[in-house]
C-alpha positions as CSV (number, residue, x, y, z in Angstrom):
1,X,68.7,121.1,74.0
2,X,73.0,121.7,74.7
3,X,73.8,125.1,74.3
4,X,76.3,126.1,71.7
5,X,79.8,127.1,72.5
6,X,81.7,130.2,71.5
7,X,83.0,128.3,68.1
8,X,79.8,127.0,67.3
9,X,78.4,130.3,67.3
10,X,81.4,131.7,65.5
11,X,80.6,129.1,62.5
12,X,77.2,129.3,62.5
13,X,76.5,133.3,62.8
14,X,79.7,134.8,62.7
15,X,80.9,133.4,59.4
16,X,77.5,134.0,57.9
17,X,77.4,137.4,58.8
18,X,80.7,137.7,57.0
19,X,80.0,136.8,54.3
20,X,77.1,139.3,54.2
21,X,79.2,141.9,54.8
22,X,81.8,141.3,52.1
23,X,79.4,141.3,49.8
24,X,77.7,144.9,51.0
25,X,81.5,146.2,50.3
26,X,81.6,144.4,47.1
27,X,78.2,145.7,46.4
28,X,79.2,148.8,47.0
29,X,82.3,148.8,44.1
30,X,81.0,146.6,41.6
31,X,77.4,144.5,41.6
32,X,78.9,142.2,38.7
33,X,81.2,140.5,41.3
34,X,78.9,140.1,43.9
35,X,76.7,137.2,43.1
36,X,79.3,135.0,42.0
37,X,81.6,135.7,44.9
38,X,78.7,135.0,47.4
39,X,77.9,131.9,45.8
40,X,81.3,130.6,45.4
41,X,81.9,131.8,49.9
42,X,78.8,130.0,50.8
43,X,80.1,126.9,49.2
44,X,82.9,126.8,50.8
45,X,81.4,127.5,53.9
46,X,78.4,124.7,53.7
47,X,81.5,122.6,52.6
48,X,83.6,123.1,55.3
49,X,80.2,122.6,57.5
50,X,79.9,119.3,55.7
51,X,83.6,118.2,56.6
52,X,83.1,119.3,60.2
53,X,80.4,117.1,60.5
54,X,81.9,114.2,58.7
55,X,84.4,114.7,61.8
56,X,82.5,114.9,64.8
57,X,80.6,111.6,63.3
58,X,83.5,109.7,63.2
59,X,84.8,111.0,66.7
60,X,81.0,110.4,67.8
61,X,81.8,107.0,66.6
62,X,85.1,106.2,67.8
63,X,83.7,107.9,71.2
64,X,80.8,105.3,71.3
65,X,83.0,102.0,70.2
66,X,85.2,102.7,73.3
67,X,82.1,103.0,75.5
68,X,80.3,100.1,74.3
69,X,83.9,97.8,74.7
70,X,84.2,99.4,78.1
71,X,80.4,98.9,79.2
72,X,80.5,95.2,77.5
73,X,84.2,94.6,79.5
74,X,82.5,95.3,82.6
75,X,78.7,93.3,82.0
76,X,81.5,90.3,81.0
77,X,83.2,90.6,84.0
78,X,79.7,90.6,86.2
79,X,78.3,87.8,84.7
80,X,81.5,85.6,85.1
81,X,81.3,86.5,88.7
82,X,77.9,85.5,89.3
83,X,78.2,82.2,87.2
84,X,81.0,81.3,89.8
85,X,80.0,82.6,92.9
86,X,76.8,81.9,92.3
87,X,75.2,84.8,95.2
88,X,71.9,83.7,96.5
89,X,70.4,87.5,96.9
90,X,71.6,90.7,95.0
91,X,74.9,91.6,94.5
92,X,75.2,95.4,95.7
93,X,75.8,98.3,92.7
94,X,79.1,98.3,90.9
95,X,79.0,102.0,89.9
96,X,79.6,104.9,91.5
97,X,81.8,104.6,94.5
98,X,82.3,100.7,94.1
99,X,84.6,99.0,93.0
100,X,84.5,97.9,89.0
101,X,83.5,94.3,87.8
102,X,86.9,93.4,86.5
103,X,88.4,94.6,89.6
104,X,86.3,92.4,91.5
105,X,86.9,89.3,89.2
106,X,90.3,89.9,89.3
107,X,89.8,89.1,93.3
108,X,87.6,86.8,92.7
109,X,90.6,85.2,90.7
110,X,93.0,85.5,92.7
111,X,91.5,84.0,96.1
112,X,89.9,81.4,94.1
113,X,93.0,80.3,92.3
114,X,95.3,80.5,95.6
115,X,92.9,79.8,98.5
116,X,94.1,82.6,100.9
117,X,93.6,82.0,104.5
118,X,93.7,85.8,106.2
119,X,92.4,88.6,103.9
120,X,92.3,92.6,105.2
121,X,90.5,95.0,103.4
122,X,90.9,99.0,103.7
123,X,87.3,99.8,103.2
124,X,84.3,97.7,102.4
125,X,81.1,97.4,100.3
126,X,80.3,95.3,97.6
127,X,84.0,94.0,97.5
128,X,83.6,92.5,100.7
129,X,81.1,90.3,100.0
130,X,83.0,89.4,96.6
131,X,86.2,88.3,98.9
132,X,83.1,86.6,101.3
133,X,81.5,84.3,98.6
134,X,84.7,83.1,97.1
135,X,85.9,82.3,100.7
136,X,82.3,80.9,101.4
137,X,82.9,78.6,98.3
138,X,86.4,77.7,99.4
139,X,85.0,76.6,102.6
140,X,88.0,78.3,105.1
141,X,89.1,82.0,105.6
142,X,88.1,85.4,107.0
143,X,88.0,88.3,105.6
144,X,88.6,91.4,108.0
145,X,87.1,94.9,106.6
146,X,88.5,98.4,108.1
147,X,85.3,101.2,107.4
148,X,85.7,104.4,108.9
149,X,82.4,105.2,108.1
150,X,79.8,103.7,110.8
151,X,76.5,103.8,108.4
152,X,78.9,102.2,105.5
153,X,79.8,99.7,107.9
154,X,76.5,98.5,109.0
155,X,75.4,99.1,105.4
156,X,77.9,96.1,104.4
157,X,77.2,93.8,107.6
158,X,73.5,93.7,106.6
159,X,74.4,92.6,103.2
160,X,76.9,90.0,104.4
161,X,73.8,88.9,107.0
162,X,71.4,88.8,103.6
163,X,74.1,86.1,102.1
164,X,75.1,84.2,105.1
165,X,78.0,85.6,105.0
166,X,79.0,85.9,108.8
167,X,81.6,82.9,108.8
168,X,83.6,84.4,106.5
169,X,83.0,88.2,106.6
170,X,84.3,90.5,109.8
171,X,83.1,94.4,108.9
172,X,85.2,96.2,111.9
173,X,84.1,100.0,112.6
174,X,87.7,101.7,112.6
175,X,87.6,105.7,112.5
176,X,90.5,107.5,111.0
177,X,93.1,108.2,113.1
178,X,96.5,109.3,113.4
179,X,99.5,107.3,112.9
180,X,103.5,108.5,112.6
181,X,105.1,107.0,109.7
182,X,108.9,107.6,109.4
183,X,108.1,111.2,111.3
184,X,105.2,111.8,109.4
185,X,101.7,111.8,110.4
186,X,99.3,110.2,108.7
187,X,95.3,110.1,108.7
188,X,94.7,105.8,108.2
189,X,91.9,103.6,110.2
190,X,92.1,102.2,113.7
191,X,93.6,98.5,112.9
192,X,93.8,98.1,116.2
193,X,90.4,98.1,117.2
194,X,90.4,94.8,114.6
195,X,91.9,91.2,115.3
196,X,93.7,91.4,112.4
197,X,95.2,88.2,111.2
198,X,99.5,87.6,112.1
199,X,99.8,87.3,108.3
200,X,98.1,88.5,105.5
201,X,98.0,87.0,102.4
202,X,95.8,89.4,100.4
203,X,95.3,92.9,101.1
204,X,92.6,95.1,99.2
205,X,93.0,99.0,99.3
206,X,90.1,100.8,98.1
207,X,90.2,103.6,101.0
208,X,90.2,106.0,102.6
209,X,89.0,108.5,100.0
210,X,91.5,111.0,98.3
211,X,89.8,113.8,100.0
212,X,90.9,112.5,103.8
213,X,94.4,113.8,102.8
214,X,97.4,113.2,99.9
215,X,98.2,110.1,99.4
216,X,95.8,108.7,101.8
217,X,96.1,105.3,101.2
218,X,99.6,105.2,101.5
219,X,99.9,104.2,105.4
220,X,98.1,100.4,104.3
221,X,101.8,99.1,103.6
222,X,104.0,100.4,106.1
223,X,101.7,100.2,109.1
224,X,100.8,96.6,108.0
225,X,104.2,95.5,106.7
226,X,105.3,93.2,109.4
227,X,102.3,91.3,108.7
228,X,103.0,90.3,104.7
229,X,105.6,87.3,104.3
230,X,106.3,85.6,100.7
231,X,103.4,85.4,98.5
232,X,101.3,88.2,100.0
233,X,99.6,90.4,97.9
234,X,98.4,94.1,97.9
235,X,95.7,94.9,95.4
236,X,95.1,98.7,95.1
237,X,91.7,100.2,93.2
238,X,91.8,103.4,91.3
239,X,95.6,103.4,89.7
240,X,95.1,105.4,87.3
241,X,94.9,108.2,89.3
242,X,98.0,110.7,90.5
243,X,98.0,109.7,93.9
244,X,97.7,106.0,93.7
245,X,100.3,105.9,91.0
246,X,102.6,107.8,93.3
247,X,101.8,105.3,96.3
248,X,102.7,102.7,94.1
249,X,105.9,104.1,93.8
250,X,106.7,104.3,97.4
251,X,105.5,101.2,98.1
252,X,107.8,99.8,95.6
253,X,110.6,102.0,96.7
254,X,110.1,100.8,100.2
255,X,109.8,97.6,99.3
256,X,112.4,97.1,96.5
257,X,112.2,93.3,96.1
258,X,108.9,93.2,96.1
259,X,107.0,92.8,92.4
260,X,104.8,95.7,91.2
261,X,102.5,95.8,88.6
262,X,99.8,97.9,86.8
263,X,96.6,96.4,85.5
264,X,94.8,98.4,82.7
265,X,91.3,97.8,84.5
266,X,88.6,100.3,84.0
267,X,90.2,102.4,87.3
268,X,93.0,101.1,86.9
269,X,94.8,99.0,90.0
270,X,98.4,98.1,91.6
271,X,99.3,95.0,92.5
272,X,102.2,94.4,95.3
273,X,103.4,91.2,95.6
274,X,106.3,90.3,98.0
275,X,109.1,87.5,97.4
């Protein structure tokens, strides 16, 4: 059972209690005004009981309707990926860590709508073998996916291996290392371990995490800049958050003639697109 707060407890001892002890004190001056006044307190109080519940029902309510929209969002967006990709094992989890359905549909979208060639990816999981199966249905393109993290890594190679993915899929072992951007050092992966393509045509940042250092995923634009002509697009998980938001913002700074935009997915995301 949830434990009560401090204002629960107020309500439902304290303002009993009260009562009781106004009408001691009344008692104590005159017994013809005490019945009445407790009755006429306790009503008030069981009434403003009655409107506080009335409240937290329909905030209970409005609470669960946004849920429900959100979780059937989401469930919508999984089941139009698998209806098109058509996977022939299990897709990976799309909770926790992972990226969201609709962020993976709108990928799904994108490379399906304009057949990119050379896709990168800062970080990997079960967006990688989203990007994979649409190239895999597309029949041309690689996908090259940076993951500092060796057991993450091998974690998504076996699952590209489980969907024949190899043709299409490159997961590259790239630790975190340091790079000087405009004077400033930065924490970002080792591209250079991986053949990266001359031009990209679709970049995916869903790492580093946060907790590597502010503004961590920053460095993906500069350090791979020379790299994105006309038409190439960056596609940036969890904007909703501070420090992609401010990313965004120097990206776009950076970058003036490129086209930013914000799309109200479940994380939220930033889309880059250069002209």
């Amino acid at each position: 059972m949830a434990r009560m707060n401090g204002r629960q407890w107020l309500v439902v001892v304290g303002v009993p209690v009260l009562i009781g002890g106004l009408g001691f004190l009344l008692g104590e001056v005159d017994q013809r005004y005490v019945l009445p006044t407790l009755i006429t307190l306790m009503g008030i109080f069981l009434a403003g009981l009655l409107v506080e519940a009335r409240g937290l029902s329909i905030r209970l309510f409005g609470r669960t309707l946004v849920d429900n929209r959100a979780t059937f969002s989401q469930v919508e967006a999984l089941i139009g990926l698998f209806w098109v990709l058509k996977p022939t094992a299990p897709l990976p989890a799309t909770r926790g860590w992972a990226s969201s359905p609709d962020l993976l549909r709108e990928i799904a979208d994108h490379i399906l709508r304009e057949k990119p060639a050379h896709v990168v990816e800062a970080s990997s999981g079960v967006s990688t073998v989203i990007i994979g199966l649409c190239l895999q249905q597309l029949g041309r393109g690689k996908v090259v996916s940076l993951e500092h993290e060796p057991t993450y890594a091998e974690r998504t190679r076996n699952m590209v291996r489980q969907l024949g993915l190899d043709d299409f899929v490159s997961v590259v072992h790239a630790p975190l290392v340091e790079h000087r951007i405009n004077g400033v050092v930065h924490r970002w992966y080792d591209h250079r371990r991986a053949d990266l393509p001359a031009r990209i045509e679709l970049l995916v940042v869903d790492g580093p995490p946060e907790s590597v250092q502010d503004q961590a995923r920053y460095p993906a634009v500069p350090l791979l800049r020379d790299r994105f002509t006309a038409g190439s697009r960056v596609l940036m998980d969890d904007g909703s958050r501070a420090h992609e938001s401010r990313i965004a913002e120097r990206w776009k700074q950076e970058n003036p003639t490129a086209q930013l935009e914000f799309l109200p997915l479940e994380a939220g995301a930033w889309s880059l697109r250069f002209v």
